[in-house]
mmJSON file of the N, C-alpha and C atoms, coordinates in Angstrom:
{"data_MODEL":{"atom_site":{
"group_PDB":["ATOM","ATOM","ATOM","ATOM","ATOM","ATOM","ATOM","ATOM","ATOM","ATOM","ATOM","ATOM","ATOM","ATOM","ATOM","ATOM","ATOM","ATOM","ATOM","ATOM","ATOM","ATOM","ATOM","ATOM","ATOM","ATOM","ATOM","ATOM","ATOM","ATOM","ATOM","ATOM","ATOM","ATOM","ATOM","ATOM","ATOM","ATOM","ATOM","ATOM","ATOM","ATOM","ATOM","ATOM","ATOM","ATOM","ATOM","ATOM","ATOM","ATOM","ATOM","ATOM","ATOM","ATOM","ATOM","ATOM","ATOM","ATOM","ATOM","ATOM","ATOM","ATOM","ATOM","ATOM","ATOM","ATOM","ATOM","ATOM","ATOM","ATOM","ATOM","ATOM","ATOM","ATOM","ATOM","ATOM","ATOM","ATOM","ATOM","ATOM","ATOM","ATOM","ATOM","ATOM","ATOM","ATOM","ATOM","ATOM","ATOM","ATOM","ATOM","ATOM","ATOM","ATOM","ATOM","ATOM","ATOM","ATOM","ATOM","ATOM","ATOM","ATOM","ATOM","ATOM","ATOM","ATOM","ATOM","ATOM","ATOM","ATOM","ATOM","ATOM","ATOM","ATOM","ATOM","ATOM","ATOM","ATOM","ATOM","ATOM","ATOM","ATOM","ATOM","ATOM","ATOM","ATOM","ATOM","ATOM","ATOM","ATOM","ATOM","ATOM","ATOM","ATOM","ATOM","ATOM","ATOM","ATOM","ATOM","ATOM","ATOM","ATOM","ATOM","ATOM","ATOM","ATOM","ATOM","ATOM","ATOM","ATOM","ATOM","ATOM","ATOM","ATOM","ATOM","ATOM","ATOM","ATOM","ATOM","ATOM","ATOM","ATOM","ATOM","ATOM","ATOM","ATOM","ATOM","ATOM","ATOM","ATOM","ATOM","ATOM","ATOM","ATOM","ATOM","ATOM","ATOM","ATOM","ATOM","ATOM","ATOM","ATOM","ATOM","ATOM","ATOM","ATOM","ATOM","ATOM","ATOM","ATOM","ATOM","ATOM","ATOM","ATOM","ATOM","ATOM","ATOM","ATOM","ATOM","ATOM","ATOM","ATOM","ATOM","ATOM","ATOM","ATOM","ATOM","ATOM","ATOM","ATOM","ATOM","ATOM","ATOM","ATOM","ATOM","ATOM","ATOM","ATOM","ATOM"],
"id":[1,2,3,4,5,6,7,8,9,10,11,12,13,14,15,16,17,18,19,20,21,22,23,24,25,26,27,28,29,30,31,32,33,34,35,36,37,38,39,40,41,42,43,44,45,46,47,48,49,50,51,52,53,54,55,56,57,58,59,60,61,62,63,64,65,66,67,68,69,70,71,72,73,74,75,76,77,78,79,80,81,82,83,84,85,86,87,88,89,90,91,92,93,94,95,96,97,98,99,100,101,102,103,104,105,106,107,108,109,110,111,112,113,114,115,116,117,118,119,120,121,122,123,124,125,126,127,128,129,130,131,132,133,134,135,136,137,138,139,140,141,142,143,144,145,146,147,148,149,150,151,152,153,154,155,156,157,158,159,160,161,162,163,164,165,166,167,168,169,170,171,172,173,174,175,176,177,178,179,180,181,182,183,184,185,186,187,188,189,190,191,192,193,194,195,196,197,198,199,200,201,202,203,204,205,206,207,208,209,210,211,212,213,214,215,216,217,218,219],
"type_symbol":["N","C","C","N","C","C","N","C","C","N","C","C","N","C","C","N","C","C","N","C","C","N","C","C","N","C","C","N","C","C","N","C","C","N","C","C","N","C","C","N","C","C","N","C","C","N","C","C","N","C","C","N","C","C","N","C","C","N","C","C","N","C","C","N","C","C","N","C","C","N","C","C","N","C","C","N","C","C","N","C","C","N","C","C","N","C","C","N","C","C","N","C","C","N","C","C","N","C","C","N","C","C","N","C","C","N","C","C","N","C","C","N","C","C","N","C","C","N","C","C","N","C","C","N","C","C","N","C","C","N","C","C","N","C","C","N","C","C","N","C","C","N","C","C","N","C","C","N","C","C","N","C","C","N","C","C","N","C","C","N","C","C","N","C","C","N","C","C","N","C","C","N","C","C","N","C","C","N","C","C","N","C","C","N","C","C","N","C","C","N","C","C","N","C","C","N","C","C","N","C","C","N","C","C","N","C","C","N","C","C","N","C","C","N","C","C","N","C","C"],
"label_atom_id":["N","CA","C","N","CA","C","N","CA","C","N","CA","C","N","CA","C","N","CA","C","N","CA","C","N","CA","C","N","CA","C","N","CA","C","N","CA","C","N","CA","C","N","CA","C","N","CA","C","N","CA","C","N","CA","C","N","CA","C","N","CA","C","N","CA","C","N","CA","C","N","CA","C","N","CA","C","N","CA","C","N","CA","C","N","CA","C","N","CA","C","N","CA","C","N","CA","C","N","CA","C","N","CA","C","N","CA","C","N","CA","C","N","CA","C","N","CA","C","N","CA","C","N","CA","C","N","CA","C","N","CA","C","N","CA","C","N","CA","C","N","CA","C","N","CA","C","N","CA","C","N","CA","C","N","CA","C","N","CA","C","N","CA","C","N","CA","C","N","CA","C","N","CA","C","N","CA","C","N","CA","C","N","CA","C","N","CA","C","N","CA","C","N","CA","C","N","CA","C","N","CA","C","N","CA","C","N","CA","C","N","CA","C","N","CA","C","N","CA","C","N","CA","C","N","CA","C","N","CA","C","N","CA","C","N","CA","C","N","CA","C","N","CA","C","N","CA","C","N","CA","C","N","CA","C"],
"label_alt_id":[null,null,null,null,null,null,null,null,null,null,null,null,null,null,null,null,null,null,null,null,null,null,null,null,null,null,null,null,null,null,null,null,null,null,null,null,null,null,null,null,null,null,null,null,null,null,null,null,null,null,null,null,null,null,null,null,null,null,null,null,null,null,null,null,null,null,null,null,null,null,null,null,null,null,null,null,null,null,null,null,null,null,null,null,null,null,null,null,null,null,null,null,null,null,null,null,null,null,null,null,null,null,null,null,null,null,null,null,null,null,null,null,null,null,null,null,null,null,null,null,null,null,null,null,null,null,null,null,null,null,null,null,null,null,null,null,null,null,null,null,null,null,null,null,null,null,null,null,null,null,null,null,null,null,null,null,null,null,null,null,null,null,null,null,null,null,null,null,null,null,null,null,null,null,null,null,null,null,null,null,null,null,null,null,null,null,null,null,null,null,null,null,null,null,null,null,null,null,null,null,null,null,null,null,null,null,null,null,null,null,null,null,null,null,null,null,null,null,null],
"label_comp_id":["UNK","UNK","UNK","UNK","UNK","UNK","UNK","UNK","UNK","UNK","UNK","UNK","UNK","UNK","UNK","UNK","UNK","UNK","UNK","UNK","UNK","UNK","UNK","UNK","UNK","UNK","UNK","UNK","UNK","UNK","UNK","UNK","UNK","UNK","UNK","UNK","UNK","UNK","UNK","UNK","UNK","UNK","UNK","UNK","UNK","UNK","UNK","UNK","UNK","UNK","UNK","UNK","UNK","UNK","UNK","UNK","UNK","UNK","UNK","UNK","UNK","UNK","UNK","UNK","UNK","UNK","UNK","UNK","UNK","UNK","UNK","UNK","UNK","UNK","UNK","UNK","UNK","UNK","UNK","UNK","UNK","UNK","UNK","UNK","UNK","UNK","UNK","UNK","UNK","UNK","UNK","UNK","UNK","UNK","UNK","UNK","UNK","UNK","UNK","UNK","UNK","UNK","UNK","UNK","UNK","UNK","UNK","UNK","UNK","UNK","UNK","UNK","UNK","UNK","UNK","UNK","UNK","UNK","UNK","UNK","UNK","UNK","UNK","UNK","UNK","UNK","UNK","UNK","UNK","UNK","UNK","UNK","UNK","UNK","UNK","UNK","UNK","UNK","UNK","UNK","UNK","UNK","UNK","UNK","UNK","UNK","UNK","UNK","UNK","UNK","UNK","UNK","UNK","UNK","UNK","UNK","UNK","UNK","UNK","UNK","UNK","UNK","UNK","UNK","UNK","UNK","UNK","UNK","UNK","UNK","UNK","UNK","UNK","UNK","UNK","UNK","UNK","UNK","UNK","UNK","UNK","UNK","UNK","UNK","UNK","UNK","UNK","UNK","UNK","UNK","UNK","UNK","UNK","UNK","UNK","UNK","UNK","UNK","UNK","UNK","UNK","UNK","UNK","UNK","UNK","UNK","UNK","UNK","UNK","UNK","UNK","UNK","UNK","UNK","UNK","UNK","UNK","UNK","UNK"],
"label_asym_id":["A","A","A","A","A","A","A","A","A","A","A","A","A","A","A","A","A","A","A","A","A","A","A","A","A","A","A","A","A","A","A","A","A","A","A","A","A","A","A","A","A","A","A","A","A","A","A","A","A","A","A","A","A","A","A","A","A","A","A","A","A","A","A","A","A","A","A","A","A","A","A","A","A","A","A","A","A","A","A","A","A","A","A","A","A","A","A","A","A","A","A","A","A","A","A","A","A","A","A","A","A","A","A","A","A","A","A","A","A","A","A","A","A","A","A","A","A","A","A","A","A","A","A","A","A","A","A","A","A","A","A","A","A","A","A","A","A","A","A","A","A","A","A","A","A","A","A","A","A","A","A","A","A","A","A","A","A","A","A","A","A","A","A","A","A","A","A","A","A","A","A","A","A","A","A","A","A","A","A","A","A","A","A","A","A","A","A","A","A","A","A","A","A","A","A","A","A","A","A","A","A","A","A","A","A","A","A","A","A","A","A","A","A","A","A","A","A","A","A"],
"label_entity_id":["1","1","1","1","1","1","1","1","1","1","1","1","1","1","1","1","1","1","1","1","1","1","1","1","1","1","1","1","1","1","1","1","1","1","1","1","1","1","1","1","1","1","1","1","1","1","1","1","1","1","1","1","1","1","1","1","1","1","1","1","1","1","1","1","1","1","1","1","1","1","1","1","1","1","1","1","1","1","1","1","1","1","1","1","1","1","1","1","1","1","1","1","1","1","1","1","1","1","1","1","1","1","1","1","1","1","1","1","1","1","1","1","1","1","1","1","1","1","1","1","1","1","1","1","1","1","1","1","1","1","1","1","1","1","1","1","1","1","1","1","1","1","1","1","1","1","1","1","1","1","1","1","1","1","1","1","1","1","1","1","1","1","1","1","1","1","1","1","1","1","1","1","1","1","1","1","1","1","1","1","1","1","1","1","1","1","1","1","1","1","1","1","1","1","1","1","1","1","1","1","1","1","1","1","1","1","1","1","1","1","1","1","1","1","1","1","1","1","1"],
"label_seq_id":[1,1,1,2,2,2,3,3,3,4,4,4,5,5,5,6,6,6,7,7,7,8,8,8,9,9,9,10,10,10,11,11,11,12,12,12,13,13,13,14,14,14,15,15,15,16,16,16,17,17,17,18,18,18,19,19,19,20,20,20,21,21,21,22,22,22,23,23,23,24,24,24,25,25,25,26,26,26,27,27,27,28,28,28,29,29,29,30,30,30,31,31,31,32,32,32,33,33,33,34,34,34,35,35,35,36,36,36,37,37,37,38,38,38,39,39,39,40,40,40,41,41,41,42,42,42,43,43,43,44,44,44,45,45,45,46,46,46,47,47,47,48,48,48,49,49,49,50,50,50,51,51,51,52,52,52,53,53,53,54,54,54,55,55,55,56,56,56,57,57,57,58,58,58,59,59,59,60,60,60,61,61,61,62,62,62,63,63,63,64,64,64,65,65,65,66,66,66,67,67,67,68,68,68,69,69,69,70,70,70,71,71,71,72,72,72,73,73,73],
"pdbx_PDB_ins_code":[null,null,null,null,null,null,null,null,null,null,null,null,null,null,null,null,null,null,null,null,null,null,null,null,null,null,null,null,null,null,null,null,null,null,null,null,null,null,null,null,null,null,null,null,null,null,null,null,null,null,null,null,null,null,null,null,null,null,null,null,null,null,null,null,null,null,null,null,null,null,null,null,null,null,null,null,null,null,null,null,null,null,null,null,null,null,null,null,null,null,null,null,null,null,null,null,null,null,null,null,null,null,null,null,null,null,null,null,null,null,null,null,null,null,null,null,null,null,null,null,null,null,null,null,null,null,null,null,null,null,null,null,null,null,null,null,null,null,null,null,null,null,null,null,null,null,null,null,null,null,null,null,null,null,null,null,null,null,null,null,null,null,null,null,null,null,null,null,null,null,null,null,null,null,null,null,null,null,null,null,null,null,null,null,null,null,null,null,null,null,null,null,null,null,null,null,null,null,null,null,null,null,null,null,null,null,null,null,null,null,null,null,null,null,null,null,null,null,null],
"Cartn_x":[90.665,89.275,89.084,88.111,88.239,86.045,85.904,84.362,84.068,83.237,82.638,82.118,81.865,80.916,82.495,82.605,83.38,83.3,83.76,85.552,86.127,85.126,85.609,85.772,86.025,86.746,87.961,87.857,88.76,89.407,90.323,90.632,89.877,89.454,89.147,90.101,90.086,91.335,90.034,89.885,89.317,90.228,91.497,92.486,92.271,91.98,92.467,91.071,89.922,88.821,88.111,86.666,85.69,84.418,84.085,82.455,81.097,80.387,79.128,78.091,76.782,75.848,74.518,74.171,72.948,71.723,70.842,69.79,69.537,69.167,69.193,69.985,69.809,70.548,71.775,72.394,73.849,74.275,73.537,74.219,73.041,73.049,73.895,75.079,76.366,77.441,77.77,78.038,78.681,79.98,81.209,82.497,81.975,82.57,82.885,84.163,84.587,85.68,85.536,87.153,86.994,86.742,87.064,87.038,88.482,89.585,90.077,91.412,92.258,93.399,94.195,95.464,96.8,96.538,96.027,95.93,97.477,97.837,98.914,99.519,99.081,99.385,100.544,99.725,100.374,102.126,102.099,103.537,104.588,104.521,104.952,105.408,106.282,106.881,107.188,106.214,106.818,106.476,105.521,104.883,106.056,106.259,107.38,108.746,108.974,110.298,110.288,109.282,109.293,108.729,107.842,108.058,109.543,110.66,111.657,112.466,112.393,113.564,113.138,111.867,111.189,111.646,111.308,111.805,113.226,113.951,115.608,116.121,115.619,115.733,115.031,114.005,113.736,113.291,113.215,113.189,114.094,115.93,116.858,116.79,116.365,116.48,115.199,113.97,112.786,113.128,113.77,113.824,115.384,115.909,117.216,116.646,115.458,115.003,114.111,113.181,112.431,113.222,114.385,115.417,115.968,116.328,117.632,115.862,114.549,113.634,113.466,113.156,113.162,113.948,115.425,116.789,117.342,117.574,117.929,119.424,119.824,120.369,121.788],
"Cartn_y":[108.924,109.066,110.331,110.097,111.229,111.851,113.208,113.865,114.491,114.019,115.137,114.148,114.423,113.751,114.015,113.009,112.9,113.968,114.796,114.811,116.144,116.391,117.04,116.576,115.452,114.739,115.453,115.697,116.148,115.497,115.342,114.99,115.394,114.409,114.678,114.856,115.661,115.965,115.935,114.4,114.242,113.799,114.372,113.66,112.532,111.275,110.03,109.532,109.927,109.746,108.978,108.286,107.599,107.869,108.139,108.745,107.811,108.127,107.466,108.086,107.956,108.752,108.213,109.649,109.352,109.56,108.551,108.824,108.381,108.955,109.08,110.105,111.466,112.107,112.329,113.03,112.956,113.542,114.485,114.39,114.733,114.503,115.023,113.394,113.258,112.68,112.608,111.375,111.32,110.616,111.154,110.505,108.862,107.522,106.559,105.979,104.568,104.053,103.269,103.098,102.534,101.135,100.72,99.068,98.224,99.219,98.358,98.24,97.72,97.324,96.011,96.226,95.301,94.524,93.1,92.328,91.762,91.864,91.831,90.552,89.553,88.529,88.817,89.867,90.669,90.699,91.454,92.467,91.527,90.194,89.548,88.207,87.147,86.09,85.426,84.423,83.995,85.16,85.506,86.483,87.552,88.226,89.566,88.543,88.163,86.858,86.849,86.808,86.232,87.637,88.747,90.058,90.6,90.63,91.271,90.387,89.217,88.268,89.046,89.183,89.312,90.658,91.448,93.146,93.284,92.674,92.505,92.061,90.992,90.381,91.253,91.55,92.417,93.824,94.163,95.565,96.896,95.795,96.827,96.687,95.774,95.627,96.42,96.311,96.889,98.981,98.791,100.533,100.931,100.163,100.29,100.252,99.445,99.43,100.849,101.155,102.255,103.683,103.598,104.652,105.35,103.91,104.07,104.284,104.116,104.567,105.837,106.463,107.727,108.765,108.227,109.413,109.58,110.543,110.544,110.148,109.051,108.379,109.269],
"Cartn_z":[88.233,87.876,87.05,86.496,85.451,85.623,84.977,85.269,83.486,83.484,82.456,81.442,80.35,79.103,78.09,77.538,76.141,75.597,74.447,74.697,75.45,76.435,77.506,79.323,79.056,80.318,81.121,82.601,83.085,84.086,84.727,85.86,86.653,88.085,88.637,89.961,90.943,92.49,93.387,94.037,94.886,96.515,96.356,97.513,97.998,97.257,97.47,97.85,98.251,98.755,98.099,99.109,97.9,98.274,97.392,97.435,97.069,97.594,97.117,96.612,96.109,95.549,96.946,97.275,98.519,97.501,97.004,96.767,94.746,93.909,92.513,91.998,92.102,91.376,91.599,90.785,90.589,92.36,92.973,94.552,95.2,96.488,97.327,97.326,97.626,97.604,99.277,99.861,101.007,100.836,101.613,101.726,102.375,101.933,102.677,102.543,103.262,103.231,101.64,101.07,99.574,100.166,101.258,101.389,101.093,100.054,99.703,100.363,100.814,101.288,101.312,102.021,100.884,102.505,102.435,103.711,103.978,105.431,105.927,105.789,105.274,104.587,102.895,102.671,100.837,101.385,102.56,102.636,103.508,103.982,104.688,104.333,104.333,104.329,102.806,102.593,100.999,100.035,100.437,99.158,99.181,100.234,100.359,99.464,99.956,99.607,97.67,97.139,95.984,95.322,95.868,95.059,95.083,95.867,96.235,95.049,95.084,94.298,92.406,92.664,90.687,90.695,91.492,91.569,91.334,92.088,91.828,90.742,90.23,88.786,87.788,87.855,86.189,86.111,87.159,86.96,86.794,87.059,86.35,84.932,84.54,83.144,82.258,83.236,82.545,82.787,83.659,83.805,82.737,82.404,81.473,80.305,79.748,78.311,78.019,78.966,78.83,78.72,79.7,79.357,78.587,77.902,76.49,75.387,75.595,74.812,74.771,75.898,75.762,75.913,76.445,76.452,74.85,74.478,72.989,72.728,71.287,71.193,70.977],
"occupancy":[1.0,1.0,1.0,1.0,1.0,1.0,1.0,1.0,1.0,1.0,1.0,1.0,1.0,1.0,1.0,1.0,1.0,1.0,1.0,1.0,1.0,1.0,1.0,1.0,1.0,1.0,1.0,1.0,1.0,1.0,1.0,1.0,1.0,1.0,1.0,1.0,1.0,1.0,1.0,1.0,1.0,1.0,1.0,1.0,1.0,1.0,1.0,1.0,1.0,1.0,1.0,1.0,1.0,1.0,1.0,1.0,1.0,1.0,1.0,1.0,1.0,1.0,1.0,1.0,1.0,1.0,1.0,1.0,1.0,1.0,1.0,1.0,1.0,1.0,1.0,1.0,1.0,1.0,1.0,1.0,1.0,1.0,1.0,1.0,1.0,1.0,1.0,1.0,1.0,1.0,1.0,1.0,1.0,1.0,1.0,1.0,1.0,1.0,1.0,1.0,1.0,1.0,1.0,1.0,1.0,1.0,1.0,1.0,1.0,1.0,1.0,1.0,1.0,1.0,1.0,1.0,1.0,1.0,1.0,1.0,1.0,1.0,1.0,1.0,1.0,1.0,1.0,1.0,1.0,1.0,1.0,1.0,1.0,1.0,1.0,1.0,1.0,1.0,1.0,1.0,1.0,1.0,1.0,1.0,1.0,1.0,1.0,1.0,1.0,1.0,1.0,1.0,1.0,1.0,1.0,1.0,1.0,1.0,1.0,1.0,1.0,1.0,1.0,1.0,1.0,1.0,1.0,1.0,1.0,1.0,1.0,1.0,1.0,1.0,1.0,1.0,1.0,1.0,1.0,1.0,1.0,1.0,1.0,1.0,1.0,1.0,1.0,1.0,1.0,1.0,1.0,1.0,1.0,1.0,1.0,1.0,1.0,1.0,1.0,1.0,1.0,1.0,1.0,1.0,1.0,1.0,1.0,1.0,1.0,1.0,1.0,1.0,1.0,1.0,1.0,1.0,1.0,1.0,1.0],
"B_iso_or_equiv":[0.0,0.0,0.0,0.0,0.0,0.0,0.0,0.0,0.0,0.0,0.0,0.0,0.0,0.0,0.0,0.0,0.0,0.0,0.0,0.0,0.0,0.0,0.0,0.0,0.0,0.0,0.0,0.0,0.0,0.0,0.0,0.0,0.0,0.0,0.0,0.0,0.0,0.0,0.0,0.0,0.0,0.0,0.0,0.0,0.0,0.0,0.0,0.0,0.0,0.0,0.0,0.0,0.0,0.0,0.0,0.0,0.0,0.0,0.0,0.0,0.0,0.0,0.0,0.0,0.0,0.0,0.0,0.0,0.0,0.0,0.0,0.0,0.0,0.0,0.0,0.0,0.0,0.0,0.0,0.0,0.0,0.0,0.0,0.0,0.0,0.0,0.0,0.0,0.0,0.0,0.0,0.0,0.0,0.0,0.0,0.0,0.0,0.0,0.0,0.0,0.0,0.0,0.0,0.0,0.0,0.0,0.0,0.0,0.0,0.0,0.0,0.0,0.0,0.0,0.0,0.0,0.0,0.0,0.0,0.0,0.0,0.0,0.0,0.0,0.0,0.0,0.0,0.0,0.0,0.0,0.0,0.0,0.0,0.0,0.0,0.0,0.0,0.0,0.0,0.0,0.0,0.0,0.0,0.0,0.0,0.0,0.0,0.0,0.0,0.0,0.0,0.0,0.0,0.0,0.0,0.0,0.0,0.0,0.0,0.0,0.0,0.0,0.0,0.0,0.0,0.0,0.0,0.0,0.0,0.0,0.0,0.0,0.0,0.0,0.0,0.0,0.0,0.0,0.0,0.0,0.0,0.0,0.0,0.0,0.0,0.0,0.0,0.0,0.0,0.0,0.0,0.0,0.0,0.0,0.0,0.0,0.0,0.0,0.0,0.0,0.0,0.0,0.0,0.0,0.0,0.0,0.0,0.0,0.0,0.0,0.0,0.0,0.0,0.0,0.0,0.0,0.0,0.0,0.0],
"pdbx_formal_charge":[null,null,null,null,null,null,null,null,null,null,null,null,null,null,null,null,null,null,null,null,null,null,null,null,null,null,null,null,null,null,null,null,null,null,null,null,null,null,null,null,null,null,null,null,null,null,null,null,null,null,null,null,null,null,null,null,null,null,null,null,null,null,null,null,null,null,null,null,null,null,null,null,null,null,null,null,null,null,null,null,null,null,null,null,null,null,null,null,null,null,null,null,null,null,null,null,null,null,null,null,null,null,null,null,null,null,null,null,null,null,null,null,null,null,null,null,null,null,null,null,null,null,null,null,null,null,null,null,null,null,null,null,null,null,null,null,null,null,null,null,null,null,null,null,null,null,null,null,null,null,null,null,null,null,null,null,null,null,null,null,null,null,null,null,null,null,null,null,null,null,null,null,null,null,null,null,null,null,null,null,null,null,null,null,null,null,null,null,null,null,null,null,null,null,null,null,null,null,null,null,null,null,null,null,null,null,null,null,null,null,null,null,null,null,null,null,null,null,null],
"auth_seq_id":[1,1,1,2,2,2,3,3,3,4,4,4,5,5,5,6,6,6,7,7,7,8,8,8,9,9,9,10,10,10,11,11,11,12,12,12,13,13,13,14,14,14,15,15,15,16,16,16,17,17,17,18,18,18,19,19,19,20,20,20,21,21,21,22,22,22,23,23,23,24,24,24,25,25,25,26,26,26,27,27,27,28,28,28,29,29,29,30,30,30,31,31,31,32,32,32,33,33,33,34,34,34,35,35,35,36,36,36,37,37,37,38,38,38,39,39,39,40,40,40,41,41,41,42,42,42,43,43,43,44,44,44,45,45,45,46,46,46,47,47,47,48,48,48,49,49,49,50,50,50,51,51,51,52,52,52,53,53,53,54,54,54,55,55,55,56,56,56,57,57,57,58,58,58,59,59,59,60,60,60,61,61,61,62,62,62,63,63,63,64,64,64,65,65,65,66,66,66,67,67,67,68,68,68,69,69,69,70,70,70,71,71,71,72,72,72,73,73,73],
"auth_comp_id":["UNK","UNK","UNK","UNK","UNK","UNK","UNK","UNK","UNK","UNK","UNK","UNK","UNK","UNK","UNK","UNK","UNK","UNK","UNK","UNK","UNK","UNK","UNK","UNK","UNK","UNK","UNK","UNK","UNK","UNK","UNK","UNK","UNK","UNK","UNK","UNK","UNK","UNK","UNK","UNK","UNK","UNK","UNK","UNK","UNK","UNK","UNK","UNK","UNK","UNK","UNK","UNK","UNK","UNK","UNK","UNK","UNK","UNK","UNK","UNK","UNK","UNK","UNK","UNK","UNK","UNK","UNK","UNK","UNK","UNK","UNK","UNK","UNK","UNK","UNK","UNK","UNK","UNK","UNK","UNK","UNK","UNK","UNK","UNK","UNK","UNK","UNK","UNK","UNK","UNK","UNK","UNK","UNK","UNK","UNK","UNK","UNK","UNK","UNK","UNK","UNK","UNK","UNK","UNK","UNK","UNK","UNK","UNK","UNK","UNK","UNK","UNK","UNK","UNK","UNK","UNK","UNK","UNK","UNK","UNK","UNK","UNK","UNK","UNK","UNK","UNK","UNK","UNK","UNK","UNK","UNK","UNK","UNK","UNK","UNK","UNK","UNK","UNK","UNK","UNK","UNK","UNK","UNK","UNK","UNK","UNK","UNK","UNK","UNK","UNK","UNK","UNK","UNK","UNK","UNK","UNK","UNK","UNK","UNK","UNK","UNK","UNK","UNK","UNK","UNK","UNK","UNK","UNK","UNK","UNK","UNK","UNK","UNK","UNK","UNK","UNK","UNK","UNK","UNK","UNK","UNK","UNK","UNK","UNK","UNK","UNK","UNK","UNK","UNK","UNK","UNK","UNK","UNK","UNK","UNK","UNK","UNK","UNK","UNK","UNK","UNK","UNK","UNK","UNK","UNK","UNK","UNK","UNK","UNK","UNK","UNK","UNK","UNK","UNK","UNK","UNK","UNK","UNK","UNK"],
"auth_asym_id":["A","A","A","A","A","A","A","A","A","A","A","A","A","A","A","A","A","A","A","A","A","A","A","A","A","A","A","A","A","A","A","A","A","A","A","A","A","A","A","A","A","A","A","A","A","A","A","A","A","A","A","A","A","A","A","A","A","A","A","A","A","A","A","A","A","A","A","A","A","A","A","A","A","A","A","A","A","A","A","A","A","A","A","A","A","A","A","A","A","A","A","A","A","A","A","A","A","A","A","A","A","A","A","A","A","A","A","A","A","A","A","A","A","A","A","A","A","A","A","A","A","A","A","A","A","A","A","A","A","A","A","A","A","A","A","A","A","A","A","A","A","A","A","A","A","A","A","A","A","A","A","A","A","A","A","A","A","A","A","A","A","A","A","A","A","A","A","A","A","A","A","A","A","A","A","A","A","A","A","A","A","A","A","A","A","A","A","A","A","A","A","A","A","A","A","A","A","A","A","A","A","A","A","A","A","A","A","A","A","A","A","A","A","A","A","A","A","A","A"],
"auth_atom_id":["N","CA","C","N","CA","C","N","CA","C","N","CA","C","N","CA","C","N","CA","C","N","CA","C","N","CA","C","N","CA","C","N","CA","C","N","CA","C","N","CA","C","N","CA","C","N","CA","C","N","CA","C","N","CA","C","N","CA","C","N","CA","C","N","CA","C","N","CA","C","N","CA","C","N","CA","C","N","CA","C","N","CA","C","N","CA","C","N","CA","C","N","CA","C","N","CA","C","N","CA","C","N","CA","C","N","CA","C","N","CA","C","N","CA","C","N","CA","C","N","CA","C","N","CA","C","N","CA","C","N","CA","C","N","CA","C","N","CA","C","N","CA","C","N","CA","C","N","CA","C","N","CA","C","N","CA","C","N","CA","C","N","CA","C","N","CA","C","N","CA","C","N","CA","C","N","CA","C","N","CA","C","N","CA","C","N","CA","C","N","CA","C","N","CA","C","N","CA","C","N","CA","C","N","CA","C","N","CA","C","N","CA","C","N","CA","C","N","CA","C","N","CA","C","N","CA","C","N","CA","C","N","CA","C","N","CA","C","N","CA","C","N","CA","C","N","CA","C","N","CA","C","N","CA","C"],
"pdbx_PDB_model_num":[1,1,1,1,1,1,1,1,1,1,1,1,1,1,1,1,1,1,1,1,1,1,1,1,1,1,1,1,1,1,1,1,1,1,1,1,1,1,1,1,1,1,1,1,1,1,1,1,1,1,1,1,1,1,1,1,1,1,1,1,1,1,1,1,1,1,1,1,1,1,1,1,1,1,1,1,1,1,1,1,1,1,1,1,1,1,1,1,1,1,1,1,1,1,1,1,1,1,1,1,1,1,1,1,1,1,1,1,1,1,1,1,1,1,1,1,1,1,1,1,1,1,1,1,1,1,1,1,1,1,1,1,1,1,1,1,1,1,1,1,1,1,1,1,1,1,1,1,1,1,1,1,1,1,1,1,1,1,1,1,1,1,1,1,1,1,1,1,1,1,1,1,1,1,1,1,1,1,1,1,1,1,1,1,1,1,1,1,1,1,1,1,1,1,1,1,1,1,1,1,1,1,1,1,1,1,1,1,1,1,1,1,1,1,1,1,1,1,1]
}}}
């Protein structure tokens, strides 16, 4: 996430957090939950099965092309 007005945008270091706006103006700001998470369905059986097989298959090859891009020849 990024703060500020064009073309002085900065990073923003909010440690992973998610915020909301209480009210109209820009704060007062309260911490809440983002909502978002990997349902335990994501990390388990066919799905785990068939990320592991695509990961094994193309990602020596995708981290070997980007390599030989940026290690000098």
């Amino acid at each position: 996430m990024s703060g500020g007005r064009k073309p002085n945008r900065v990073p923003l270091k909010m440690g992973g957090h998610a915020f909301q706006r209480v009210g109209k103006d820009r704060f007062p700001i309260k911490a809440v939950r983002s909502g978002l998470f990997i349902a335990e369905e994501m990390i388990k059986g066919n799905t785990e099965k068939v990320f592991f097989e695509t990961a094994n298959r193309d990602l020596p090859g995708r981290i070997r092309h980007e390599l030989y891009r940026v290690l000098p020849k």
